[in-house]
TORFI-653294 format. One line per 10 residues: number of its first residue (from 1); their letters; for each residue y, x, z of C-alpha. Coordinates in steps of 0.05 Angstrom, whole numbers. Layout:
<sites>
NUM	A	Y/X/Z | ...
</sites>
This chain:
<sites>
1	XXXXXXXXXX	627/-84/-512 | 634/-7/-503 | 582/-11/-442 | 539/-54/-489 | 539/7/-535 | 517/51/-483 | 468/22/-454 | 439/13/-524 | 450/93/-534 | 413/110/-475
11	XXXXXXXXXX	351/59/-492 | 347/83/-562 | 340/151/-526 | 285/137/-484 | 252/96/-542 | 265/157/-583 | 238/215/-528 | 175/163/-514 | 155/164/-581 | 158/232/-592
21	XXXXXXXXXX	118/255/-527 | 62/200/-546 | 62/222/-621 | 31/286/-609 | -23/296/-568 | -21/371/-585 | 42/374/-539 | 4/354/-468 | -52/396/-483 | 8/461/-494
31	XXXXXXXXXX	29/448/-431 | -38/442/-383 | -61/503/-421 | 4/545/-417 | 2/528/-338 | -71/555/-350 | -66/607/-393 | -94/662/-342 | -159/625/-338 | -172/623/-410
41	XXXXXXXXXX	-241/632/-415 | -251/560/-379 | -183/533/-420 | -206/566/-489 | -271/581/-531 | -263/656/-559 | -247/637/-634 | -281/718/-641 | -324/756/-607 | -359/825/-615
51	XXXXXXXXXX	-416/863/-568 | -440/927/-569 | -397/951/-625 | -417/890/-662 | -422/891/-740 | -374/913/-781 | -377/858/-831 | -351/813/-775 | -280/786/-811 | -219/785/-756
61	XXXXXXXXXX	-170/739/-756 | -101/765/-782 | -54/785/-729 | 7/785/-773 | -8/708/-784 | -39/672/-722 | -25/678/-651 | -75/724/-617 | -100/737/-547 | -145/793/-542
71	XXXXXXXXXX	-194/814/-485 | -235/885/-497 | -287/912/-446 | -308/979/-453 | -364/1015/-403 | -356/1083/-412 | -401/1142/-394 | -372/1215/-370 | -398/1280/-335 | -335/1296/-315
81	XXXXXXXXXX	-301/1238/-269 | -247/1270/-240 | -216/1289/-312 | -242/1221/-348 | -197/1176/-302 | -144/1221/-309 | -145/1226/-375 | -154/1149/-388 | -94/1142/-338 | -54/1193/-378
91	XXXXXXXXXX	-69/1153/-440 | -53/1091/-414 | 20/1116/-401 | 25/1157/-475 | 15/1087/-505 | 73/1049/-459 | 19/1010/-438 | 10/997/-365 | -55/994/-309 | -57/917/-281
101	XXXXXXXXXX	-107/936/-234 | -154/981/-211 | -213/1011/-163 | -231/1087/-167 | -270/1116/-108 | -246/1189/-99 | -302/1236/-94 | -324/1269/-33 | -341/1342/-69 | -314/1353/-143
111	XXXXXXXXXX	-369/1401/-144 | -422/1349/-131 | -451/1292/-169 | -432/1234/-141 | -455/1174/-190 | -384/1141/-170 | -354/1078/-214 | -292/1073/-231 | -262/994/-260 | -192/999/-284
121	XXXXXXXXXX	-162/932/-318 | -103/966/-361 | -53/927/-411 | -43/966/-481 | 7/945/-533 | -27/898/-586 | -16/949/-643 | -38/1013/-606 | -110/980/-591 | -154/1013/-638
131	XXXXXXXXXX	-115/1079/-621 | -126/1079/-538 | -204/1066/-566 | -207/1129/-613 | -172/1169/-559 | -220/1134/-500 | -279/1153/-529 | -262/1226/-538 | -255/1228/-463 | -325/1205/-450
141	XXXXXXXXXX	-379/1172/-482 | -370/1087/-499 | -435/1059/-485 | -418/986/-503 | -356/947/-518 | -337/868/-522 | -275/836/-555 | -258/756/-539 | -201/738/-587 | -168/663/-564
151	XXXXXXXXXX	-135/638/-616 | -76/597/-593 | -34/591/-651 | -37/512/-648 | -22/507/-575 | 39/555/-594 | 67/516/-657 | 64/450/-613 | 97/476/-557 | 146/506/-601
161	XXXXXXXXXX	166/433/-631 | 167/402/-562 | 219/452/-554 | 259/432/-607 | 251/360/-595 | 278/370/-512 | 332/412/-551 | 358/357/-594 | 350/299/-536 | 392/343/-487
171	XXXXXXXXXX	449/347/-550 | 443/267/-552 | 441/265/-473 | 501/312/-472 | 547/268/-525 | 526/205/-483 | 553/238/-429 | 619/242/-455 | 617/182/-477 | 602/145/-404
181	XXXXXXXXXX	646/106/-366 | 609/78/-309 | 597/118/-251 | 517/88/-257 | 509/106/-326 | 539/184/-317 | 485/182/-257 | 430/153/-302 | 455/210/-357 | 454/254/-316
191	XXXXXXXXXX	386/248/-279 | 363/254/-348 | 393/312/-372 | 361/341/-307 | 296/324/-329 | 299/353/-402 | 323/418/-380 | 279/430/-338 | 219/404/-385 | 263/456/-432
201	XXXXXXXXXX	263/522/-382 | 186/504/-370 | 161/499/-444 | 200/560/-455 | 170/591/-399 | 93/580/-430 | 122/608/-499 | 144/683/-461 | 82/684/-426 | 40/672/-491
211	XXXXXXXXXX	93/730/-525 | 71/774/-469 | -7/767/-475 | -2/764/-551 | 40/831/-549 | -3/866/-499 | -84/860/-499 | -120/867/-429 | -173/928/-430 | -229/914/-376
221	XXXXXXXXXX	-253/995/-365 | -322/1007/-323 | -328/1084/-319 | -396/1113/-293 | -399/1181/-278 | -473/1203/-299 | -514/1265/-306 | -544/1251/-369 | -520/1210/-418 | -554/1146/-438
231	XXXXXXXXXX	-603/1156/-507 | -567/1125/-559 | -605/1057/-585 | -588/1076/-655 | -627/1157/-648 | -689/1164/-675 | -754/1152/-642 | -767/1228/-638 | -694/1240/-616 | -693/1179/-555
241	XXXXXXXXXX	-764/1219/-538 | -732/1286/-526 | -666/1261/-492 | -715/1221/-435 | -752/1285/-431 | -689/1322/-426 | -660/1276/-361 | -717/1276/-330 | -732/1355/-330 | -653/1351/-315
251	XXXXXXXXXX	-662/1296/-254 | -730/1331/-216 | -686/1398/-229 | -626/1356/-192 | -671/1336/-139 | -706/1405/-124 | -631/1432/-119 | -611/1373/-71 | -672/1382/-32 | -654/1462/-33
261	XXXXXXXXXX	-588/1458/-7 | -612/1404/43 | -658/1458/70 | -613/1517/74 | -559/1469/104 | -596/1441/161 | -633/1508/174 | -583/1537/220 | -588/1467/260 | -659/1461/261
271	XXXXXXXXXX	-665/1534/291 | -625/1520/353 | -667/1460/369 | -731/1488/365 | -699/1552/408 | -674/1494/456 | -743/1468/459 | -775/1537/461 | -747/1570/517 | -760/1516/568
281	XXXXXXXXXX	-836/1520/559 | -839/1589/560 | -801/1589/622 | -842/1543/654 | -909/1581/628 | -885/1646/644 | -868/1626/727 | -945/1588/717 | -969/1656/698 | -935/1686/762
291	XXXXXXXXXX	-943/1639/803 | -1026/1641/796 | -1022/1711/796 | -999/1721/863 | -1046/1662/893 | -1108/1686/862 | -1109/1614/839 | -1150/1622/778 | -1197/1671/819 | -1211/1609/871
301	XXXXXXXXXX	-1212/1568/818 | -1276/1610/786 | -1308/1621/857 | -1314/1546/852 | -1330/1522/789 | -1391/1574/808 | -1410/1553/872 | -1413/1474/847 | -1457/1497/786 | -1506/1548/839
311	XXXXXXXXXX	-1507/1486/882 | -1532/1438/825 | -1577/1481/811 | -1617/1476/877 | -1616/1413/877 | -1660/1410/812 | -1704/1456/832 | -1709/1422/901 | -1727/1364/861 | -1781/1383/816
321	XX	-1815/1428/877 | -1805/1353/917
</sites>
């Protein structure tokens, strides 16, 4: 009678675990997306978005109440490279945030313009977002920003009750087990209890990963170094007019400099090879020179080209007389 009872237990259990996983389709779709929550632009549709600085009528979604993932893009413009990146990394650090990843190609000559990129992909704390932009864009100049907010507050919630659900089968499982007296149903229990906690550990899993990307938003940072800064699409006709004018004059005045110190800094180089080239011919004209001189070779040389032109003569004369 007692096994009876178990076994009736443990099927109610099942029964009871079956229809909760099958009741919510919400709960399979937390779990493929928390395995692929770092691909969620392909997993999730931005629930916001804003380009180029956007509109400011644009309503976001509250933080306080939904569960927020945030991506922001920024390509910033600077005439000073060296002490932009320095100063974004410096920032990054004042605002316990953290750089994921990055690419900055050192300069050759801090003196010289380089036109080098620098992409940084740097994690800031949720709250100090709108801080690291103020700060950002007194280091250089934003030229164009992009926000993609995921909203994954369902996903969250769901996963959250599947939780609690594994949590209250493994109390069942574990009062079951106490209950067993076969060796094949402690086995059975067991295998079970296996299961759940793991299903537990991986659910819970999902949840700190979605705490840590809700808690810190991922910056994607392009900075250009640049000579001029881009005209601004919201100056003036006559203002856009005189900036192109201005980096232009500035870029033919760049190129008259490069081609300057091109110049000066081959000079030296180009000087010993036309002295290498030099001095061979004139050594070789200046033996010619001797070497005619002491043979009367140019004097032969004019003996004949007169006797050839005396003895054409005569034969033209011969000919007419003839």
């Amino acid at each position: 009678m007692k096994t009876r009872s178990l076994i009736l237990l443990i099927t109610i259990v099942f029964l009871f675990s079956a229809c909760s996983t099958f009741s919510s389709p919400k709960e399979t779709s937390s779990t493929d997306q928390s395995a692929g929550i770092s691909e969620q632009s392909e997993g999730m549709e931005p629930s916001f978005t804003k380009d180029n600085f956007g509109s400011n009528n644009l309503e976001q979604p509250s933080i306080s109440n939904e569960k927020l993932i945030q991506n922001i893009g920024l390509e910033l413009e600077t005439k000073d490279y060296t002490k932009t990146v320095e100063a974004i990394e410096a920032l990054v650090k004042s605002l316990n945030g953290y750089i994921q990843n990055s690419y900055i190609p050192l300069p050759r000559n801090e003196s010289e313009f380089s036109n080098l990129v620098a992409n940084l992909s740097v994690m800031i704390p949720t709250s100090s977002i709108e801080d690291f932009i103020l700060n950002a864009g007194k280091t250089s100049k934003i030229v164009s920003e992009r926000r993609e907010v995921y909203n994954v507050t369902d996903v969250y919630r769901d996963t959250e009750a599947r939780i609690v659900t594994l949590q209250a089968k493994e109390l069942r499982l574990l009062e079951l087990l106490k209950q067993s007296g076969s060796l094949s149903d402690l086995l059975l229990i067991e295998n079970e209890l296996s299961n759940t906690r793991y299903e537990i550990e991986r659910l819970e899993s999902s949840i700190q990963d979605y705490d840590k990307r809700i808690a810190y938003t991922q910056f994607n940072l392009s900075i250009r170094e640049v000579y001029e800064y881009s005209p601004s699409e919201r100056a003036g006709l006559w203002e856009r007019i005189v900036e192109a004018f201005s980096s232009n004059a500035q870029s033919f005045i760049r190129t008259l400099e490069n081609g300057f110190v091109f110049i000066v800094s081959t000079l030296p180089f180009l000087l010993v090879e036309v002295a290498l080239w030099t001095l061979p011919i004139m050594f070789f004209y200046f033996v010619y020179r001797k070497v005619t001189k002491k043979h009367n070779v140019t004097f032969w040389f004019k003996n004949r080209i007169t006797n050839r032109i005396k003895t054409s003569s005569k034969d033209d004369s011969s000919k007419k007389n003839e």
